[in-house]
C-alpha positions in Angstrom: 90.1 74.9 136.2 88.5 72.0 137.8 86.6 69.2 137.0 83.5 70.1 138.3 83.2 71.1 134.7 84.6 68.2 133.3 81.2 66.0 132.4 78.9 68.8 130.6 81.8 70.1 128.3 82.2 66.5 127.1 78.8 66.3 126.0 79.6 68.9 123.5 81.1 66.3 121.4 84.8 66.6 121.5 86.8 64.8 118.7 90.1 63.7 119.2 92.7 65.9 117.1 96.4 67.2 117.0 99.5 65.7 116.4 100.8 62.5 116.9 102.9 61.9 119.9 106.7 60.5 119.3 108.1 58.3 121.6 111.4 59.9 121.1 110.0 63.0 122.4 107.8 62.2 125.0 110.7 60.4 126.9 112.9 64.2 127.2 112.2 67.1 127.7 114.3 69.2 124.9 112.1 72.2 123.7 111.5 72.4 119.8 112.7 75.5 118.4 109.1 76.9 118.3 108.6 76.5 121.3 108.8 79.3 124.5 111.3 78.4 127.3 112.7 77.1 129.1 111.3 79.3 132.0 113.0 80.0 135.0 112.0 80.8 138.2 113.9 83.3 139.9 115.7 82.6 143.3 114.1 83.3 146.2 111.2 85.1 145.1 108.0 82.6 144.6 105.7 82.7 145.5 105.4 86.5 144.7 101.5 87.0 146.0 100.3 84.9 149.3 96.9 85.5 150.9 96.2 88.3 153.8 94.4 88.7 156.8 94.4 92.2 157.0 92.8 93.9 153.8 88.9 93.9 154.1 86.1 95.5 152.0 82.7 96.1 151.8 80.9 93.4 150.1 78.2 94.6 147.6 76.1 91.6 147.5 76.5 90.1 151.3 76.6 94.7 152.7 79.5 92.7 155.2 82.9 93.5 155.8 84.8 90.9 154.3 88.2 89.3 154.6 88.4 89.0 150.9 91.9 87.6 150.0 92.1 85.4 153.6 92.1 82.0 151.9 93.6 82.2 148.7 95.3 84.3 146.0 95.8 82.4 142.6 95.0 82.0 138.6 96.4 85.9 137.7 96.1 87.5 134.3 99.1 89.9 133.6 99.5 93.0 131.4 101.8 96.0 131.1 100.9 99.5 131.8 103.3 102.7 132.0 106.5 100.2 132.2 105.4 98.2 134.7 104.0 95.0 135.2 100.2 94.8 136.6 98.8 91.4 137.6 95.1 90.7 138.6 94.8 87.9 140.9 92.4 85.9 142.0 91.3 85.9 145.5 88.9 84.1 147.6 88.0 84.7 151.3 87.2 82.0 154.1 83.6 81.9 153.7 82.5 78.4 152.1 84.2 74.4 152.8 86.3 73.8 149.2 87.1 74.7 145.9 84.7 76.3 144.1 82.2 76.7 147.3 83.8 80.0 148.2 83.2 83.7 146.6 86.4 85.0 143.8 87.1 88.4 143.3 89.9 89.9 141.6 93.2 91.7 143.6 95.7 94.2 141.8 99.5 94.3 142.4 102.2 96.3 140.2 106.1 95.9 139.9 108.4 97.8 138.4 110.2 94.7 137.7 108.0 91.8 137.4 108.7 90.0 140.7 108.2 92.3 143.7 104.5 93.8 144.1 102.7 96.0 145.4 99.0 95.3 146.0 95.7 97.5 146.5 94.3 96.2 150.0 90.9 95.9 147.8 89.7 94.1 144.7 89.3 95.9 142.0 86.8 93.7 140.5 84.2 91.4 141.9 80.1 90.6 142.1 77.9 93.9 141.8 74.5 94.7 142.4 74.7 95.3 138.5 73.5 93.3 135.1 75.9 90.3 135.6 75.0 89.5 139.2 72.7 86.6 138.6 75.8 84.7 136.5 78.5 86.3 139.4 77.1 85.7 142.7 77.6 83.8 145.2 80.4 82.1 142.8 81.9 84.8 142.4 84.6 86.2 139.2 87.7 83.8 138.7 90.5 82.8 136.6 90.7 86.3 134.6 92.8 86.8 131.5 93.9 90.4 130.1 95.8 91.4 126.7 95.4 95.2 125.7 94.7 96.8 122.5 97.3 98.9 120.2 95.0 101.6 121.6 95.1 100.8 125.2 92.0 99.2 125.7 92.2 96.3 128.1 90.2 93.4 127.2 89.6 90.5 130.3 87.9 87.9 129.9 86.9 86.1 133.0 85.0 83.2 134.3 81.3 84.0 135.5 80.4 81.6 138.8 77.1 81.4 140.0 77.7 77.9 141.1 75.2 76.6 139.2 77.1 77.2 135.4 80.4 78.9 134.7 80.0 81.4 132.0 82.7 83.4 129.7 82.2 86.8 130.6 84.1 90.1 129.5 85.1 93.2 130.6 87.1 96.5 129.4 89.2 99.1 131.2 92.2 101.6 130.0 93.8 101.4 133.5 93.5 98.2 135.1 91.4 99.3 137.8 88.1 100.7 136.4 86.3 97.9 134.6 83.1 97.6 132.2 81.5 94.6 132.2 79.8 93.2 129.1 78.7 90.1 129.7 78.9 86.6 128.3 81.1 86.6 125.0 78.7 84.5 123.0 75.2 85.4 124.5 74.9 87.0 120.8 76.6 84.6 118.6 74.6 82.8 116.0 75.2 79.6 117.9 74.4 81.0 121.2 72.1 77.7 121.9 75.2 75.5 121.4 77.1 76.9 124.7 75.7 79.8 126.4 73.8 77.9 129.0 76.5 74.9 129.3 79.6 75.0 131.4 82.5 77.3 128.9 85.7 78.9 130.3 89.3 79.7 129.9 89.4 81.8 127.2 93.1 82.7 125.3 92.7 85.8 122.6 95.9 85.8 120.5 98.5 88.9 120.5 101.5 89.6 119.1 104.7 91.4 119.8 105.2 94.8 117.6 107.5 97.6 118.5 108.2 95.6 121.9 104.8 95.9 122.9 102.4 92.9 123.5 99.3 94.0 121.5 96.0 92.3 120.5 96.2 91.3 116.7 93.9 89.6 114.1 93.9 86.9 112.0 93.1 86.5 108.9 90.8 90.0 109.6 89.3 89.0 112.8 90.0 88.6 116.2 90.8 84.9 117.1 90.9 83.2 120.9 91.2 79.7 121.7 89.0 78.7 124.6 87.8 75.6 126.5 88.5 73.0 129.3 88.2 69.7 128.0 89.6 70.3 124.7 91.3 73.7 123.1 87.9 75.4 120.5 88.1 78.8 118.9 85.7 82.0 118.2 86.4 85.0 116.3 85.0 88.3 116.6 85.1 91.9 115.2 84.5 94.0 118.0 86.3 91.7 120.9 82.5 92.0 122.6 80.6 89.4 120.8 82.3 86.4 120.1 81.4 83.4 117.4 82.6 79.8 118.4 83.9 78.1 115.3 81.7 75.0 114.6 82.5 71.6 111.8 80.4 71.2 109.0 77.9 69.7 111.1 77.0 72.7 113.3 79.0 71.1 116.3 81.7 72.8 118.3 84.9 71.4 117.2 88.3 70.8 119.3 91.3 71.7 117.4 93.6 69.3 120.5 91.5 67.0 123.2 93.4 65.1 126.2 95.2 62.5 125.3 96.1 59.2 127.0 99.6 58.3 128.6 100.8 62.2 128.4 99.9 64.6 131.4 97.0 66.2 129.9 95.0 63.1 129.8 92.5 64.4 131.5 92.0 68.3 130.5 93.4 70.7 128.4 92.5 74.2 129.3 93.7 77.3 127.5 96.2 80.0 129.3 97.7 82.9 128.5 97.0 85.1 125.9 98.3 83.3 122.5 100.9 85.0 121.0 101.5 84.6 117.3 105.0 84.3 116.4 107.1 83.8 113.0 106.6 80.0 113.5 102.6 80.2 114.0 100.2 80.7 117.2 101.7 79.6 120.2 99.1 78.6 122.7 100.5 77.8 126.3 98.2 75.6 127.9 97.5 73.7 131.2 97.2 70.1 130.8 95.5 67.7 133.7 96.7 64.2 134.5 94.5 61.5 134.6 94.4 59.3 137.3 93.6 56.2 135.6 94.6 56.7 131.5 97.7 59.5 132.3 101.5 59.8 132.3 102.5 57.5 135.4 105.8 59.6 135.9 103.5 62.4 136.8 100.8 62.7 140.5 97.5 61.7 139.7 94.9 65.0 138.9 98.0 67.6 139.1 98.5 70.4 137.0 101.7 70.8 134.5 101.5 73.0 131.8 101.7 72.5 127.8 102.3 74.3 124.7 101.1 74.2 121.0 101.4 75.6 118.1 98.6 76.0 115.4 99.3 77.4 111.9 99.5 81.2 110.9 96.9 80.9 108.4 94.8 78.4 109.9 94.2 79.0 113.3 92.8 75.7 113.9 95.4 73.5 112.2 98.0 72.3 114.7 101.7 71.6 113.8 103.2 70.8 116.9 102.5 70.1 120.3 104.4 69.5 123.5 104.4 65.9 124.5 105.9 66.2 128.4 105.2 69.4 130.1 107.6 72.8 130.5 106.3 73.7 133.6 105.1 71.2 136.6 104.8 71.9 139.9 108.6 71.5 142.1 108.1 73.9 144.8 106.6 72.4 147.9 103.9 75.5 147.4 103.2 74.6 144.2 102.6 70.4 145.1 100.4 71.0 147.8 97.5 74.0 148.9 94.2 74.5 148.7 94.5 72.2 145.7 96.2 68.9 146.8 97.5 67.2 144.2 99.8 69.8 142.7 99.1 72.9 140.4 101.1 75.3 138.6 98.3 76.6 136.7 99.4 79.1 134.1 97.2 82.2 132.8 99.0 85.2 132.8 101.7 85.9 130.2 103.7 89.4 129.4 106.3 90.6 127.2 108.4 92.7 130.1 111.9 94.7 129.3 112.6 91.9 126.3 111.9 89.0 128.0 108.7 86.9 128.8 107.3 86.5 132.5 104.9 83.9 133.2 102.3 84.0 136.0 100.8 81.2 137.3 98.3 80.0 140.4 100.7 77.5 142.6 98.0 75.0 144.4 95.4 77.1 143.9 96.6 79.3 147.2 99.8 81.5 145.7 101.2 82.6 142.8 104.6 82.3 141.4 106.5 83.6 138.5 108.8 82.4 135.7 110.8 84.4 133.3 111.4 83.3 129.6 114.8 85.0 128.4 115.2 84.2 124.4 118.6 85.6 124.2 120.0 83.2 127.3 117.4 80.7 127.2 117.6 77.7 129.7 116.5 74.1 130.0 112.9 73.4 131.1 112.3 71.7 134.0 113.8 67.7 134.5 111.7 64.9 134.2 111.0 62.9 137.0 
């Protein structure tokens, strides 16, 4: 999520792609009608998961008794299991000065009605003594996401932190709790050499809604994920394991959006949620970065708002529209100001819950909050400042 990964991804040769911004547009904030929202968040409930004292564990790597979710609790993943609502939150404990210095491991919490939770009092996945502990440790697991197979297979992909490079990694469980790491997604891809040893994260695998159930799909007979920081990229698999990054003709990596200048993801775009493709195409929901210098004055410099866009059915990588103000921006004094100071609501978990969609998001990269999506009483997004 933060720009400590900014310079190597931009030596991968982003181009600048996506639609065309119109004025008319990026002065409002009116939703197209392919677009998700507005999203609301519900009174008096955010921020839904706050950081403890209390819960410690017994650390692996360190063999110490750790305050593991002391600091912060942020960037979930979300997914539904047995009609409820299971998110898996990042957590860090006190050890280490700033962002990104401190070790991540992953918390569970459960609701039976997607905005009060219950939570384990220990992480349920974190750095081993096991075959990922050289990309894991000290840095630590982060920013996970989680979709689920027709089968019930749940597929996370995560963000390995050694705190030298941050890797994709991936991992499988059928209950949430018990997890199988794999390793890096493209460690065996025919362009491994392109991107396995440079900074890659953030990785969005599209689903799609059938008999009210938020499911993995394919497209166009393989699985398809967006992924990427500066710039939105693509890979496709067969087996959700091993995972291919779609190059140009040239053999580069090639952005299907990039930041653009004046709008409030001058300065990143990093994928969300799981995609979810829809009778209008793939929507991706996306978290956009304001520049300080080239971004959208009505917005702080560096925060975090969140954006959406939608690529074709057919052609994953051609977009057809794209959000020009935000949705979703930080308003909630939790979500201007944390660990993170100049604002975040950082969005990465996404589920389809009793007919209506529930968002979950990292709020200053301390809490998390929540905001439900209700498509037959939808409301207006957020105002513009």
């Amino acid at each position: 999520m933060k720009k400590r990964f900014l310079p190597v991804i931009m030596a991968m040769g982003i181009c600048v792609a996506g639609v065309l911004p119109s004025q008319a547009q990026h002065k409002t904030n009116k939703l197209p009608d392919w677009a998700f929202g507005g999203f609301v968040r519900p009174a008096g409930v955010n921020p839904v998961i706050s950081p403890r004292e209390n819960t410690t564990f017994l650390d692996p790597m360190s063999r110490k008794d750790v305050a593991w979710e002391s600091n912060d609790t942020f960037n979930p993943a979300a997914a539904v299991k047995d009609g409820e609502v299971v998110v898996l939150y990042r957590a860090e404990d006190k050890f280490g000065v700033k962002i990104g210095h401190r070790t991540s491991r992953l918390g569970y919490a459960v609701s039976k009605d997607g905005l009060s939770f219950t939570r384990k009092d220990k992480p349920v996945f974190y750095p081993a003594n096991d075959g990922q502990k050289d990309f894991e440790w000290p840095g630590g697991t982060e920013d996970p996401r989680v979709a689920v197979t027709e089968d019930g297979t749940y597929v996370m992909f995560y963000t390995q932190w050694n705190r030298k490079i941050a890797r994709l990694g991936v991992a499988t469980s059928k209950d949430l709790v018990h997890w199988e790491k794999h390793g890096q997604i493209f460690a065996k891809a025919k362009n491994a050499a392109l991107i396995v040893d440079k900074f890659h994260k953030s990785a969005s695998i599209v689903t799609t809604v059938k008999n009210d159930k938020q499911v993995i799909t394919k497209v166009n007979g393989k699985y398809w994920m967006y992924w990427g920081e500066n710039g939105v990229f693509g890979a496709t698999s067969d087996n959700l394991i091993d995972w291919e990054p779609v190059v140009d003709g040239n053999g580069a990596l090639k952005a299907f959006i990039s930041p653009r200048a004046g709008y409030f993801d001058s300065d990143l775009t990093e994928c969300g949620p799981p995609a979810v493709l829809t009778e209008k195409g793939i929507l991706l929901l996306y978290n956009g970065k304001n520049n300080p210098e080239r971004g959208d004055k009505r917005f702080n410099r560096g925060t975090y708002s969140a954006g959406q866009v939608l690529f074709d059915r057919n052609d994953p990588t051609k977009v057809i529209g794209r959000l020009d103000v935000p949705f979703l921006r930080p308003m909630e004094p939790f979500e201007k100001s944390g660990q993170y100071r100049d604002g975040t609501v950082f969005i990465e978990g996404l589920v389809y819950f009793g007919k209506k969609w529930y968002l979950y998001y990292g709020c200053a990269d301390s809490k998390v909050g929540v905001a439900v999506y209700d498509p037959a009483n939808p409301a207006q997004p957020d105002p513009l400042p």
